[in-house]
N, C-alpha and C positions, 0 to 999 in steps of 0.2 A: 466474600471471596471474589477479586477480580476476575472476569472471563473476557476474552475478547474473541470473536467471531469472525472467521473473515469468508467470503462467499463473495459470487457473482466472476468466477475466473468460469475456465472450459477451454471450448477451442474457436480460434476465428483466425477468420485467412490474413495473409499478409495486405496489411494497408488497411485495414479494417478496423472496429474499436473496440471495446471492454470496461465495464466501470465496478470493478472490485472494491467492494464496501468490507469496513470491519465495525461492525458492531460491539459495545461495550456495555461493562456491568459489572456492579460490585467492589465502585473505585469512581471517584468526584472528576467525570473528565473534562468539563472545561477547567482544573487547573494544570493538565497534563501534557505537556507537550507530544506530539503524535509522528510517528514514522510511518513509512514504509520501506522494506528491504525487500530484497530477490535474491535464489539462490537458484543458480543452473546445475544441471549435472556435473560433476568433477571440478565443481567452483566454490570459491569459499562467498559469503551472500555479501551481499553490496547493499549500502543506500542507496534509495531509489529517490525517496523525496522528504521533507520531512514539513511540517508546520506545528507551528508554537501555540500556547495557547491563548495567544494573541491574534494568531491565524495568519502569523506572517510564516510567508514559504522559502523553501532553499531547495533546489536539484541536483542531483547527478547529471552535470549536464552531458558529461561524457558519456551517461546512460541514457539518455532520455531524451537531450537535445532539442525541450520545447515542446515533445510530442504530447508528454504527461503532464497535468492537473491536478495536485492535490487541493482537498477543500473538507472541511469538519462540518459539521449539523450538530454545533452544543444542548438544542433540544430535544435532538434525536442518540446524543451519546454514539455518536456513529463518525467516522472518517471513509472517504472516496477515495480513487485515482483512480480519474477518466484516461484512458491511453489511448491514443490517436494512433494513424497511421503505423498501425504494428507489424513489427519485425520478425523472422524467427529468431533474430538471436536474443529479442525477449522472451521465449522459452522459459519456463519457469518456475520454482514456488515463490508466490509471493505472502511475504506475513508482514504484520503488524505489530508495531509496536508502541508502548507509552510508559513515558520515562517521567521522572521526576515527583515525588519523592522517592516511589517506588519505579521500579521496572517490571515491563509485563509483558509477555508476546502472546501472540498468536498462534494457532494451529498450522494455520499456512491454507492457500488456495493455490490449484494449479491452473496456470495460463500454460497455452501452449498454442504457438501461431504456425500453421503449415497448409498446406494448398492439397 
């Protein structure tokens, strides 16, 4: 049975960083293409970042604008997003996802950046 883990959110001040890992199991992930989305209160959830299972990347840049990093560990079955210089209007759950054949999310972690 697929599971995917996501962990390593909380809280940190603005300008500060966070590196949200999702863990994976129960599903072949280096053929899997890998996300991440966000979802704010009273928002519908957004891509955040995504990489292939080739480990090539693509951003929300209108979310993100270069702050965030995605990157995979096919040995470790596990994907990151390092986020840099965070905002509050990163606020957030952030989950996970992996797509192709199947799709599969995540629980969700919460970020939440405030001073």
């Amino acid at each position: 049975q697929a599971r995917l883990v996501e962990s390593g959110g909380g809280l940190a001040q603005p300008g500060g960083p966070l590196r949200p890992s999702c863990a994976t199991s129960g599903f072949t992930f280096s053929i899997y293409h890998m996300s991440w989305y966000r979802q704010a209160p009273g928002k519908e959830r957004e891509l955040v970042a995504k990489i292939d299972s080739s480990a090539r990347t693509t951003y929300n840049d209108d979310a993100v604008k270069g702050r965030f990093i995605v990157s995979r560990d096919d040995s470790r079955n596990t994907m990151y997003l390092q986020m840099n210089n965070l905002k509050p209007e990163d606020t957030a759950v952030y989950y996970c996802k992996a797509e192709w054949p199947s799709i599969y999310w995540g629980q969700g972690t919460q970020v939440t950046v405030s001073s």
